[in-house]
C-alpha positions in Angstrom: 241.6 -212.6 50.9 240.1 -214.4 47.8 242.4 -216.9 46.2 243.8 -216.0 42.9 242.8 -218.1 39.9 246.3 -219.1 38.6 245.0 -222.2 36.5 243.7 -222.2 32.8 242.1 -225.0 31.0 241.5 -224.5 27.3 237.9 -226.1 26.2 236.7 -226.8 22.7 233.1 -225.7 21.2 231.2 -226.1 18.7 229.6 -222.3 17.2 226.5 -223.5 18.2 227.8 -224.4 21.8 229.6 -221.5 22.4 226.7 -219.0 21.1 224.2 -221.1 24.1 227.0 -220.3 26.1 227.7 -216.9 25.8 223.5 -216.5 25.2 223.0 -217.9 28.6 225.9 -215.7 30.3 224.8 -212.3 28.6 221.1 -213.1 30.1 222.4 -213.2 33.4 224.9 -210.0 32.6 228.1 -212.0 33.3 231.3 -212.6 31.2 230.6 -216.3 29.6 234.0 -217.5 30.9 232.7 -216.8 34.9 229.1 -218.3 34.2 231.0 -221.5 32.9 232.9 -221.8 35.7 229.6 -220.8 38.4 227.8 -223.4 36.7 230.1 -226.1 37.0 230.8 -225.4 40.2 227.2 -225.8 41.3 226.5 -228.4 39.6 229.8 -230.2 41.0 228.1 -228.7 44.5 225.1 -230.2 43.8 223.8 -226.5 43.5 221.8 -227.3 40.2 221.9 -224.6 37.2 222.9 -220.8 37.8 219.6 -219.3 38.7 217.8 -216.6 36.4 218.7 -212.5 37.6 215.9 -210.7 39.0 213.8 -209.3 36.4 214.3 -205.8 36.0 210.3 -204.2 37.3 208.8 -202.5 34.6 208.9 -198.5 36.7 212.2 -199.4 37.6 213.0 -199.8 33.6 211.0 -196.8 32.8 212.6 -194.7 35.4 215.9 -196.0 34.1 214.6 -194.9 30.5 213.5 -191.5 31.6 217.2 -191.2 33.6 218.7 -192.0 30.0 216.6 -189.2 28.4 217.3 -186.8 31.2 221.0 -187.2 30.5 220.6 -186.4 26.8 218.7 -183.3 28.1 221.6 -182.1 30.0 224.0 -182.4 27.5 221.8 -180.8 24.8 221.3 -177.8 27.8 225.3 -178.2 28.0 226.1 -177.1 24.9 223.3 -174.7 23.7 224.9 -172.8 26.8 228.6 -173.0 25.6 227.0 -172.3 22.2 225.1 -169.2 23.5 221.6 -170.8 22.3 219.0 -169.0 24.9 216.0 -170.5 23.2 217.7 -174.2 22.8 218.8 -174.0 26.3 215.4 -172.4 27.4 213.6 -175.5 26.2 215.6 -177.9 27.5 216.1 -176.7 30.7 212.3 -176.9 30.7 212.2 -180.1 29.3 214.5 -181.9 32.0 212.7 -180.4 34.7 209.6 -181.5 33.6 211.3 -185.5 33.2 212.6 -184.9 36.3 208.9 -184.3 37.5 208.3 -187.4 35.7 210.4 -189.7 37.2 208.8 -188.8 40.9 205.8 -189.5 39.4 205.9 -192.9 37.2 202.8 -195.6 37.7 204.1 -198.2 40.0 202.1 -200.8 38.0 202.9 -202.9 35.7 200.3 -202.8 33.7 200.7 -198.8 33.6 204.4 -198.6 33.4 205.0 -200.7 30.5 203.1 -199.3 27.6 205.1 -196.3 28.6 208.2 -197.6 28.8 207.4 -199.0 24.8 206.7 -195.1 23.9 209.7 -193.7 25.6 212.4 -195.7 23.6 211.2 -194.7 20.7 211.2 -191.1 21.9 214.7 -191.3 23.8 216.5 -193.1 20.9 215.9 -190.4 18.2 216.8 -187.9 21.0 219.8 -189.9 21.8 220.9 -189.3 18.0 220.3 -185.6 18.5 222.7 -185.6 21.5 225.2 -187.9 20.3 226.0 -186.2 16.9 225.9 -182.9 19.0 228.5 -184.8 21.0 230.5 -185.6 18.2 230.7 -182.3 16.8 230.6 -180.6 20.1 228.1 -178.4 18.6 224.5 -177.9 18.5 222.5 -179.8 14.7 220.8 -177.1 13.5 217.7 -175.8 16.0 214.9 -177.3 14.7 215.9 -181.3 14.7 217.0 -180.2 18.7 213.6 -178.6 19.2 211.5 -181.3 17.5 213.6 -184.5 19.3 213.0 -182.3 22.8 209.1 -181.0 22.1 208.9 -185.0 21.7 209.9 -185.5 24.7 208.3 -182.6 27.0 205.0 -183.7 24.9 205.4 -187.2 26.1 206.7 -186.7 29.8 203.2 -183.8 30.5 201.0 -185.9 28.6 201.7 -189.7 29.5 203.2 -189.0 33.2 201.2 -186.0 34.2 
């Protein structure tokens, strides 16, 4: 069983200190209070500075971006069917299953992936504002903003990952 941390010791900081500090510890995705206290602890071990996370590769970002998109796509499908919206639901039903085509099939390169990956957030973002108000409301913006922020994205999953 790990021993429970039982003893607190306040520090002072300067803004500029504690914004490197809390820079450095969001870079490496953890609280800034724990990367203090890892890297003091391996610099007291003679461990040297915390070392840099592993980059995220670029397919695994675009597959994580096309996973984000596919989401919005369900919940878009979601409610056009609680809403009774055949031709909303049609069109994203189509939509997600041609991302989820998309994400078997994303360039393993670098050099391939990342230009789409660039292209795709601009895509999924204005989609993600279609599905978040819709969230909001719990009902569908009217059909041709859902139709336009979904073509977008059926355009760019047949046309960039085809």
């Amino acid at each position: 069983m790990r021993a429970k941390r039982t003893i607190r010791r306040p520090t002072r900081w300067t803004q500029d200190e504690w914004r490197r500090v809390e820079d450095a510890a969001r870079a490496r995705r953890v609280p800034p209070a724990r990367f203090i206290r890892e890297a003091v602890l391996g610099a007291v071990a003679g461990g040297g500075p915390l070392a840099a996370p592993r980059r995220r590769r670029v397919r695994d970002e675009l597959v994580h971006q096309l996973g984000r998109v596919l989401n919005n796509l369900r919940q878009l499908e979601r409610l056009a069917v609680e809403d009774g919206n055949d031709i909303v639901e049609h069109v994203t039903a189509a939509t997600a299953q041609e991302t989820e085509a998309a994400i078997r099939r994303a360039p393993t390169r670098a050099g391939d992936a990342g230009p789409l990956v660039v292209q795709l957030i601009d895509i999924g973002r204005a989609l993600n504002e279609v599905a978040h108000r819709a969230n909001t409301d719990e009902a569908l913006p009217p059909d041709e903003e859902v139709t336009q922020a979904v073509t977008a994205v059926f355009a760019f999953v047949s046309r960039a990952l085809a």
